[in-house]
C-alpha positions as CSV (number, residue, x, y, z in Angstrom):
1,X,22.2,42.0,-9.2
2,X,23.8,39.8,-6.3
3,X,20.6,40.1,-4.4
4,X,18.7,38.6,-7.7
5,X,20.8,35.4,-7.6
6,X,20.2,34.8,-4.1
7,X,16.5,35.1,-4.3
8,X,16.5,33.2,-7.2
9,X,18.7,30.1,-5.6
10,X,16.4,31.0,-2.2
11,X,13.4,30.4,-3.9
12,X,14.7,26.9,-5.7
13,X,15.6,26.0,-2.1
14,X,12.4,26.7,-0.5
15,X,10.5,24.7,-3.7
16,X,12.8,21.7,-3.7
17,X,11.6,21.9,0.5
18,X,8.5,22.0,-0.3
19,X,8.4,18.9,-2.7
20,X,10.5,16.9,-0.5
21,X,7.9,17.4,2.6
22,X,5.4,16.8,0.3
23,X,6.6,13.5,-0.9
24,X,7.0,12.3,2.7
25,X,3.3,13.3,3.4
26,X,2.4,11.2,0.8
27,X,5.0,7.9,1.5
28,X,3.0,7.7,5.4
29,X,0.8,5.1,6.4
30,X,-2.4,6.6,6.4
31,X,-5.5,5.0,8.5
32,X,-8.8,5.3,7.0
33,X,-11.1,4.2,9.4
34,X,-13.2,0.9,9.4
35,X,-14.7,-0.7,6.3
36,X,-16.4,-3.9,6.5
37,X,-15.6,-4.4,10.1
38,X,-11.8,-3.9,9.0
39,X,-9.1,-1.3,10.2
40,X,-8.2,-0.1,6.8
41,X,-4.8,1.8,6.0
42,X,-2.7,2.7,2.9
43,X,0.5,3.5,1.8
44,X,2.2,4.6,-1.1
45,X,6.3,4.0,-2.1
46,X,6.8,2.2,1.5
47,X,10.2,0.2,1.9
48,X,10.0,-2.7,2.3
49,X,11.8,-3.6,5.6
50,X,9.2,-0.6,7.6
51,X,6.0,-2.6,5.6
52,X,7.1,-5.8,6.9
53,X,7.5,-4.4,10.8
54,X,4.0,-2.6,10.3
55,X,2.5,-6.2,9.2
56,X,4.2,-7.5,12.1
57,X,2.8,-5.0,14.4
58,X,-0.6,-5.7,13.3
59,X,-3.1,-7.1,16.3
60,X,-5.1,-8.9,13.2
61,X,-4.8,-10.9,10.2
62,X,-3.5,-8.7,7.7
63,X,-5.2,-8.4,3.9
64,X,-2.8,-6.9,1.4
65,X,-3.4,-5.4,-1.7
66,X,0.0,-4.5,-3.0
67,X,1.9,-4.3,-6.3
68,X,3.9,-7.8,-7.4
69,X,7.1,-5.7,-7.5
70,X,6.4,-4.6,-3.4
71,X,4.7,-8.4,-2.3
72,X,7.5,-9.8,-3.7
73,X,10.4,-8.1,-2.3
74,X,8.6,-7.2,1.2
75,X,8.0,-11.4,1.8
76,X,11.4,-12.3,-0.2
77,X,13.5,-10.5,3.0
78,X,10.6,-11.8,5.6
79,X,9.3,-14.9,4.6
80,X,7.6,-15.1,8.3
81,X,5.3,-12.6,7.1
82,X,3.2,-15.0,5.3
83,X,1.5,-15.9,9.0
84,X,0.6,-12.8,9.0
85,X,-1.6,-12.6,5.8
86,X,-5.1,-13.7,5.6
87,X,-5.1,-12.7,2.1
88,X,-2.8,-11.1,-0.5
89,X,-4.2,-9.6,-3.7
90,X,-1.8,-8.5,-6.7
91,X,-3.2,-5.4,-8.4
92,X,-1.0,-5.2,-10.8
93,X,-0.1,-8.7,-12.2
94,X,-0.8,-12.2,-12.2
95,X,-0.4,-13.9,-8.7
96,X,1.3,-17.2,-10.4
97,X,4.9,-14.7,-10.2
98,X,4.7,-15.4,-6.7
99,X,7.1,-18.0,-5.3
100,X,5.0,-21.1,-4.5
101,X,6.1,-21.3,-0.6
102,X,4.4,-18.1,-0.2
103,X,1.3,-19.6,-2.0
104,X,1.0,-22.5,0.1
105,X,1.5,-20.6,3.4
106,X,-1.2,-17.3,2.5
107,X,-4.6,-18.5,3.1
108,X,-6.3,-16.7,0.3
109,X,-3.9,-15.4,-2.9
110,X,-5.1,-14.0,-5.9
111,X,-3.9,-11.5,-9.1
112,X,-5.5,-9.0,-10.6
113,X,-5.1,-6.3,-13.3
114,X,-6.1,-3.1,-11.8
115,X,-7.4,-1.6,-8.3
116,X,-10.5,-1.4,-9.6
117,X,-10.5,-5.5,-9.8
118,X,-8.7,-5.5,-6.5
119,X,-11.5,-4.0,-4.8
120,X,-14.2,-6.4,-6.4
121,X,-12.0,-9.4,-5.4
122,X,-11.9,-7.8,-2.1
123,X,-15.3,-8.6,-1.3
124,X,-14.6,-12.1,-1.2
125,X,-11.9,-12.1,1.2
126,X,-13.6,-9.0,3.4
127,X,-13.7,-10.1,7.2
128,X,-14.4,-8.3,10.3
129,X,-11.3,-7.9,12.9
130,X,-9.1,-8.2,10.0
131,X,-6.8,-5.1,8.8
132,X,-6.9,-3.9,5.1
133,X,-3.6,-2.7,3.8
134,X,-2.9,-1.3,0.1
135,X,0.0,-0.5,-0.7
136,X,1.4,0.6,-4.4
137,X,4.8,1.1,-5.4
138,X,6.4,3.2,-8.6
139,X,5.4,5.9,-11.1
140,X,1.3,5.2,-10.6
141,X,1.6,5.0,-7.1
142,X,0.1,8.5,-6.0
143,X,-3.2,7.4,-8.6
144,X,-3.9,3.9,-7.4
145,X,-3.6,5.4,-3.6
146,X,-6.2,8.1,-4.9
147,X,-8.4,5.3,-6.4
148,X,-8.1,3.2,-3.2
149,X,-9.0,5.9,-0.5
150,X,-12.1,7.3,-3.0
151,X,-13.6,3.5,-3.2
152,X,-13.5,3.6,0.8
153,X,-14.8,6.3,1.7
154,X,-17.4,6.0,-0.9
155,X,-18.2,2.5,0.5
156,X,-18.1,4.0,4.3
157,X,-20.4,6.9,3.5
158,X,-22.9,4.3,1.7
């Protein structure tokens, strides 16, 4: 009998292991090659004070496709980022949230309802020696990762 509960709590260890490795596998920054000319990456649930050191750390203009929720409170603790941005695109809301400083000092800002849209917008901004970052925060995060990475490498093997 004793040796049933220990297995049984032995086993809920080793999932609850399991599921906390594999949330960390998914909450890296993940490089994805070149698209465009671009050194793309993405990233899923990052916080926000590591996303604003990896813009920082960036040898190139940075184009970010994030959710408001994540743009909003990466630039509100680093407002210097915005020198860093060649272009920020909202896929998840309209860009007008966004505080007006942050407006004026990004080159190119725009909102947009889904990733879907994001990547269509995309094309206008696309620019070789540029990096492509997406980021997505919350519940859909995992999916709108999924989308992202598909539409590359569909796009690369084209």
């Amino acid at each position: 009998m004793e040796e049933k509960v220990h297995s049984k709590v032995g086993d809920r260890l080793l999932e609850a292991r399991q599921e906390s490795l594999q949330n960390h596998a998914d909450a890296v920054l993940r490089p994805l090659g070149k698209l465009w000319g671009m050194d793309v990456f993405s990233w899923s649930n990052p916080f926000s004070g590591e996303l604003a050191n990896t813009i920082h750390s960036f040898p190139f203009e940075v184009i970010w496709i994030g959710s408001a929720d994540e743009v909003k409170k990466t630039l509100g603790m680093d407002n210097s980022l915005c020198s860093n941005l060649n272009a920020v695109i909202v896929h998840n809301a309209s860009v007008f949230g966004l505080d007006r400083e942050w407006i004026y000092n990004i080159k190119n800002c725009a909102g947009v309802g889904s990733v879907q849209e994001a990547m269509e917008m995309l094309k206008a901004f696309k620019e070789s020696k540029k990096v492509l970052l997406f980021t997505s925060s919350g519940e859909d995060a995992l999916a709108n990762r999924q989308d992202f990475e598909t539409y590359v490498k569909m796009v690369q093997g084209a």
